[in-house]
MIROTOR-38570 format. One record per atom (N, C-alpha, C): residue in three letters; y, z, x. Coordinates in steps of 0.001 Angstrom, whole numbers, padded with zeros to 6 digits, always signed. Last residue first. Layout:
# MIROTOR-38570
alaYZX...
END
This chain:
# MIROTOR-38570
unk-002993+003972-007456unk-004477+004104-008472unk-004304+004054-009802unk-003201+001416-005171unk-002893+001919-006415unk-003622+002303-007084unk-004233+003113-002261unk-004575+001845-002502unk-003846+002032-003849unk-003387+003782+001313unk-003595+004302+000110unk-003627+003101-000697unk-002785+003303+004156unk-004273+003411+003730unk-004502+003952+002351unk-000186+003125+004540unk-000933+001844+004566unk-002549+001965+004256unk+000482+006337+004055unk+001108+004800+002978unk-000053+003487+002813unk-000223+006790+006257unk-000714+007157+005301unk-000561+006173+004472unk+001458+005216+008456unk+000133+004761+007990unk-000570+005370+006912unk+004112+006268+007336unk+003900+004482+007519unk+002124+004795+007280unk+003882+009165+007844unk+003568+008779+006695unk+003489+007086+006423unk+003582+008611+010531unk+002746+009264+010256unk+002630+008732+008776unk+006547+007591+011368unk+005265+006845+011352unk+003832+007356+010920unk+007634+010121+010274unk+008027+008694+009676unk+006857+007491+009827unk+007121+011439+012048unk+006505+011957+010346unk+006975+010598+010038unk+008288+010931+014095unk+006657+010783+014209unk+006598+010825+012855unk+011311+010816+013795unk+010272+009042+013705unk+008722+009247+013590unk+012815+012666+012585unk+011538+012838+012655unk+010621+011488+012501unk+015960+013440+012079unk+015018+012110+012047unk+013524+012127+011593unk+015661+016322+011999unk+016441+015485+011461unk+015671+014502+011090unk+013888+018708+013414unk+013793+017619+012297unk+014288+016559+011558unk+014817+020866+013963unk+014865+019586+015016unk+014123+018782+014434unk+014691+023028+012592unk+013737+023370+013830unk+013698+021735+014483unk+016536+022711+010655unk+017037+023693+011549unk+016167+023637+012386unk+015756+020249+009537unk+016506+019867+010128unk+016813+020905+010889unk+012122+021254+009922unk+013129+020538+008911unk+014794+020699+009681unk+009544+022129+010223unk+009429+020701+010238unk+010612+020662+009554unk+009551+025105+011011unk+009452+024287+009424unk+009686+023435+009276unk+008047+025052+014202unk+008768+025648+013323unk+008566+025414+011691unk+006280+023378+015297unk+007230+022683+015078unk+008109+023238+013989unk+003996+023771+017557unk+005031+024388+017689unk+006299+023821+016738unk+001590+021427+016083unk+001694+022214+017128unk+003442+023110+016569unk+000901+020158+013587unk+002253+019653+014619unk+002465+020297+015026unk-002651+018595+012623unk-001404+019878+013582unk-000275+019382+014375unk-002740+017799+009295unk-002268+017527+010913unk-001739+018233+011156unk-005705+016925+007290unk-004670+018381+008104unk-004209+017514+009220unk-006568+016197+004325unk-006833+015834+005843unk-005592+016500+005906unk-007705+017695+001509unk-006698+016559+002083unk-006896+016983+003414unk-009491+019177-000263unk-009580+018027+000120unk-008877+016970+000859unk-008464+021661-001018unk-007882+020564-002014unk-008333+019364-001222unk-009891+022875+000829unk-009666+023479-000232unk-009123+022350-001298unk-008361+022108+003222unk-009872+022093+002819unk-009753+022422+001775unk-005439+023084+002532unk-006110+022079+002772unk-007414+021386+002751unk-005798+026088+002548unk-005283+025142+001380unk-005527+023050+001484unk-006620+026115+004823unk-007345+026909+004107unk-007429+026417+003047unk-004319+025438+006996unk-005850+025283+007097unk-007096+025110+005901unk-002901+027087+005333unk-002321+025699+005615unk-003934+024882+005871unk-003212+029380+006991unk-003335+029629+005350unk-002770+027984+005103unk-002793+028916+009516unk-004426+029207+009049unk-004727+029080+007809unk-000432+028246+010218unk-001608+027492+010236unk-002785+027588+009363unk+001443+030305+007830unk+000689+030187+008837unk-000218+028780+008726unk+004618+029973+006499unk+003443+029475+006099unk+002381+029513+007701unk+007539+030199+007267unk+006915+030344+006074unk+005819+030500+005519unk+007362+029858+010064unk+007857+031443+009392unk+007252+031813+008276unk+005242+028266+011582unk+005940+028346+010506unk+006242+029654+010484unk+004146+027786+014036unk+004377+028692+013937unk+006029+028600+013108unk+002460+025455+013713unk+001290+026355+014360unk+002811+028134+014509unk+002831+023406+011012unk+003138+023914+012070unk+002454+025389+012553unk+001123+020805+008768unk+001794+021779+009266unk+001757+022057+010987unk+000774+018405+006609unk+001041+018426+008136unk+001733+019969+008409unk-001735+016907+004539unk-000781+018649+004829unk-000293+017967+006123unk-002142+014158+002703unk-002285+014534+004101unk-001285+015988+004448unk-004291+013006+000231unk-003138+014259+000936unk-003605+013892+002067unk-005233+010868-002245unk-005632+011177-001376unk-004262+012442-001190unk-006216+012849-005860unk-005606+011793-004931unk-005591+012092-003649unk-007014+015126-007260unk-007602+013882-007604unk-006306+012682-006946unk-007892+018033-004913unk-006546+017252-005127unk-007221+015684-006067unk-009891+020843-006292unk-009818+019306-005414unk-008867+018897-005646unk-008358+023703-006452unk-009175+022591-007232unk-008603+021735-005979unk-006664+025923-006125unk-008102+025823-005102unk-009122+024264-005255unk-003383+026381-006368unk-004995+026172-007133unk-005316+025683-005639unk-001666+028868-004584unk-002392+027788-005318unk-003182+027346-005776unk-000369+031931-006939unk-001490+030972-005572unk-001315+029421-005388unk+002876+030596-006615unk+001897+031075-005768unk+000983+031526-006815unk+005665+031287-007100unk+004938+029325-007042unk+003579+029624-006774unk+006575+033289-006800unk+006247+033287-008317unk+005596+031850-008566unk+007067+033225-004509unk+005808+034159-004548unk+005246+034159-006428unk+009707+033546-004292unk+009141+032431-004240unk+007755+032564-004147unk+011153+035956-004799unk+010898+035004-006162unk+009759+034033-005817unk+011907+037054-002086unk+010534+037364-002768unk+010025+036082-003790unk+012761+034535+000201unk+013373+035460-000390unk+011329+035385-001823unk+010062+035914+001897unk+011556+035969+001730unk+012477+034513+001619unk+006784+037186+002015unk+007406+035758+001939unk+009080+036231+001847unk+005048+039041+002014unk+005915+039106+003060unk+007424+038310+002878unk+003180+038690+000310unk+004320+039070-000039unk+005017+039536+001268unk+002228+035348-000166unk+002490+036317+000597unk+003666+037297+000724unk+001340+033068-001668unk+000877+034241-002216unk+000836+035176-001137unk+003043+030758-000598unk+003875+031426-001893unk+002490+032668-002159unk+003147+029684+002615unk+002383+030989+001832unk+003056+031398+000677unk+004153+026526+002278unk+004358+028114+002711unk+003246+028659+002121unk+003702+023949+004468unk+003672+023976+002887unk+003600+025768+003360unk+004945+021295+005249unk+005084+023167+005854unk+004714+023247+005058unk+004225+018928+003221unk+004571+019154+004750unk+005013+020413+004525unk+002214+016385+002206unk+002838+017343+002144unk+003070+018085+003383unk+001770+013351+000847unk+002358+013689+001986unk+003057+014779+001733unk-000201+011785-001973unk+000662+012970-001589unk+000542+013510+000212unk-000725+009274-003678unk-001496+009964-002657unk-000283+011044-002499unk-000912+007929-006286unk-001781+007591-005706unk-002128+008352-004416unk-001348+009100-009706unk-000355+009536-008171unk-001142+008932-007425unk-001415+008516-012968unk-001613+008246-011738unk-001159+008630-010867unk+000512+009916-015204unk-000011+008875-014750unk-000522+008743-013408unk+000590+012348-016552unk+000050+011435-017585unk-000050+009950-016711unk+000598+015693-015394unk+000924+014397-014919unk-000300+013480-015442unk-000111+018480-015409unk+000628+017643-016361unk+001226+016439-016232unk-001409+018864-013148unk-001944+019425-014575unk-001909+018712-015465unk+000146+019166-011026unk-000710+018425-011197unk-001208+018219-012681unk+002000+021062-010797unk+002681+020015-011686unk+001600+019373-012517unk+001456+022503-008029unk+001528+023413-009662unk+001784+022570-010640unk+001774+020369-006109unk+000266+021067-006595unk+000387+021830-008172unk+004557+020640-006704unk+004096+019619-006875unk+002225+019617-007186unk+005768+022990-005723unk+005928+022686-006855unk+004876+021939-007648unk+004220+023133-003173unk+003581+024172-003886unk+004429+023746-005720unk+006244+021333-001797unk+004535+021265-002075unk+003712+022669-003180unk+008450+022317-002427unk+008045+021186-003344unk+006308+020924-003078unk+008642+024497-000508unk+008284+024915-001656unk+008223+023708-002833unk+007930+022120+002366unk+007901+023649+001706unk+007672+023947+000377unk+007989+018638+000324unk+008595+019931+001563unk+008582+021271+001296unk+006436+015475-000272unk+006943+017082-000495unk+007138+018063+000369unk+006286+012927-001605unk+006993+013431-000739unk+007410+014863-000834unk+003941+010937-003660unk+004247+012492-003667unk+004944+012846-001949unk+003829+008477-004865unk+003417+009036-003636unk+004670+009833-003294unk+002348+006183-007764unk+003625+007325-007197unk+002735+008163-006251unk+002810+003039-008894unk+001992+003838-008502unk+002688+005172-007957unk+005729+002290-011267unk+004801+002097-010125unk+004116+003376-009842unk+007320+003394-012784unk+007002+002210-013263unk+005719+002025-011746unk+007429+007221-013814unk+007465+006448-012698unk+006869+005099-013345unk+007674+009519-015622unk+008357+008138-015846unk+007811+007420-014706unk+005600+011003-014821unk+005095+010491-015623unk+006237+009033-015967unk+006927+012094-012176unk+005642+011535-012061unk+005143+010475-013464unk+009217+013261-013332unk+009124+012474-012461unk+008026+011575-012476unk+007919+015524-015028unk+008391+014323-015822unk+008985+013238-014694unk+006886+016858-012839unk+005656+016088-014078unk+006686+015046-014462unk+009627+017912-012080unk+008402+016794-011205unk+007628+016165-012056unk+010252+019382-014049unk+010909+018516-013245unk+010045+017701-012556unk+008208+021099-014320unk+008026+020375-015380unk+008917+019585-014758unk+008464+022650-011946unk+007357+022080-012195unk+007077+020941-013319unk+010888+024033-012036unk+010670+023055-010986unk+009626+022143-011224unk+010525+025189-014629unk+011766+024320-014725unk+011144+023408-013955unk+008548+027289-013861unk+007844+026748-014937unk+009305+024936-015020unk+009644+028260-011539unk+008547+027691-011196unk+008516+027143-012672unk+012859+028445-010216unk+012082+028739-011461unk+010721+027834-011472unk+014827+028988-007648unk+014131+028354-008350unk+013297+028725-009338unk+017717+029772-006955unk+017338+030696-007599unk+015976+029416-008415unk+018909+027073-005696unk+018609+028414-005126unk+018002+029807-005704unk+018732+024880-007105unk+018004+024780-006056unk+017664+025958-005547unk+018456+024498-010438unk+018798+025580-009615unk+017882+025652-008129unk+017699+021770-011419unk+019115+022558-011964unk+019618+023653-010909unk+016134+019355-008924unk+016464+020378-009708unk+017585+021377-010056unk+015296+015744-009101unk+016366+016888-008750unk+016230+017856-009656unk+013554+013980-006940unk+013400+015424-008000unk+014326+016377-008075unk+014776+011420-005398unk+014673+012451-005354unk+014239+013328-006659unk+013121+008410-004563unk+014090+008869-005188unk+014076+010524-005540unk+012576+004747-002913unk+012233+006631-002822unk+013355+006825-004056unk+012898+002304-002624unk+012095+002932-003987unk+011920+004254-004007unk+013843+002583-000030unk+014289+001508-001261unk+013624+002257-002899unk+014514+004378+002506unk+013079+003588+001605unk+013870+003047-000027unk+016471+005482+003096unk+016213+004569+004485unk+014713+003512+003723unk+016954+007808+001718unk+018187+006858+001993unk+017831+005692+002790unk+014797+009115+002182unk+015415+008913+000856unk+015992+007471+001052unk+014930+009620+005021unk+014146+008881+004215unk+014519+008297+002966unk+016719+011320+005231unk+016999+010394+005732unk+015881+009290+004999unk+016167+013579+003153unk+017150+012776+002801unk+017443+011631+003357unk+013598+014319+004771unk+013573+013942+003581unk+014822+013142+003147unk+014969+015354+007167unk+013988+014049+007217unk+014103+013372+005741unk+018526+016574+006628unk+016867+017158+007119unk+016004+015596+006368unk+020907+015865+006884unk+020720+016222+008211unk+019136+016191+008154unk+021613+016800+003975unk+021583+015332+004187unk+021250+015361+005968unk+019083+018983+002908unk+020660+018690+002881unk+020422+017419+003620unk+017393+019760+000234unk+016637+019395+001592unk+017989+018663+001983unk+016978+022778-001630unk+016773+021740-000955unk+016953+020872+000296unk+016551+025415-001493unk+017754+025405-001546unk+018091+023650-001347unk+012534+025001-001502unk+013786+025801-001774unk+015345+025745-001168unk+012238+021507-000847unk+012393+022945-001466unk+013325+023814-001254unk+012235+018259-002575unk+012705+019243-001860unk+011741+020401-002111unk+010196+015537-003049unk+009826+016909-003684unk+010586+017760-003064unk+010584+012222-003734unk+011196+013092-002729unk+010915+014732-003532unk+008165+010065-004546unk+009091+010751-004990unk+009247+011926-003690unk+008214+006241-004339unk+008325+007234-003801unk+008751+008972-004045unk+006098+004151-006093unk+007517+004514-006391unk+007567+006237-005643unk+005251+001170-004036unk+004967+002839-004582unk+006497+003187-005175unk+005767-001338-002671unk+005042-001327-004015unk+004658+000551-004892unk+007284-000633-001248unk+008084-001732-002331unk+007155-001276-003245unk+005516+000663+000903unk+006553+001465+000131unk+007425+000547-000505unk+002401-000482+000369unk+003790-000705+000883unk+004784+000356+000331unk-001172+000000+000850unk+000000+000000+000000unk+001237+000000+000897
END
């Protein structure tokens, strides 16, 4: 598949994803991407964030490939449910521990667990070996667990514009070949 032929969706998280961090450069750099915008980026609401995305997913005119960051991956797993069309694959990235109450700020522990069910499309997780948000291991865990293939990006903080993420040509070519091995479903 091509990114002409997917209709891309951009999943921020929490406080979303400002014009410096990957996701927006993307946005702005793929023709068919388009963002999930939500009412309250900073005080998020899991039942709002979640039905925001479903109804993303369900208008979409093309096949749809799930762009998600931190707490949009945990939106976007919580959406699954209610999505009336097809997704053909999902690129998720830091994805946090929402069932740790360590987590800060607390609320976000209200996105949490995640389901444990098989993902019914392909994933690729890419996490970091020393997220604040989200350990390897519990990244590890959620991954097997939903069936999607894991990439370690070693030391790379929260993959987002404060840990040197701006650009990010590897996630860029990373998700190029995901893209190229997904088929419409």
């Amino acid at each position: 598949m091509q990114a002409k032929d997917a209709d891309i969706l951009i999943v921020p998280g929490y406080t979303n994803s400002g014009p410096d961090h990957w996701q927006s450069r993307w946005q702005a750099r793929l023709s068919t991407a388009r963002r999930v915008e939500q009412a309250e980026w900073s005080k998020p609401v899991r039942e709002d964030w979640v039905a925001k995305v479903a109804e993303a997913v369900n208008e979409a005119e093309k096949p749809v490939v799930l762009v998600a960051h931190s707490l949009g991956v945990a939106t976007a797993v919580q959406a699954i449910g209610a999505f009336r069309k097809p997704v053909a694959g999902a690129f998720f990235v830091a994805p946090p521990d929402v069932a740790n109450p360590e987590i800060r700020p607390k609320h976000l522990m209200t996105f949490g667990p995640y389901p444990r069910a098989r993902l019914p499309f392909p994933a690729l997780v890419i996490a970091s070996r020393n997220d604040h948000f989200g350990s390897f291991a519990q990244a590890e865990d959620i991954a097997a667990a939903w069936g999607a293939q894991l990439l370690d990006a070693g030391n790379a903080g929260h993959i987002n514009a404060e840990s040197g993420f701006g650009p990010w040509p590897e996630g860029s070519l990373t998700f190029a070949r995901f893209l190229s091995r997904l088929t419409p479903a």
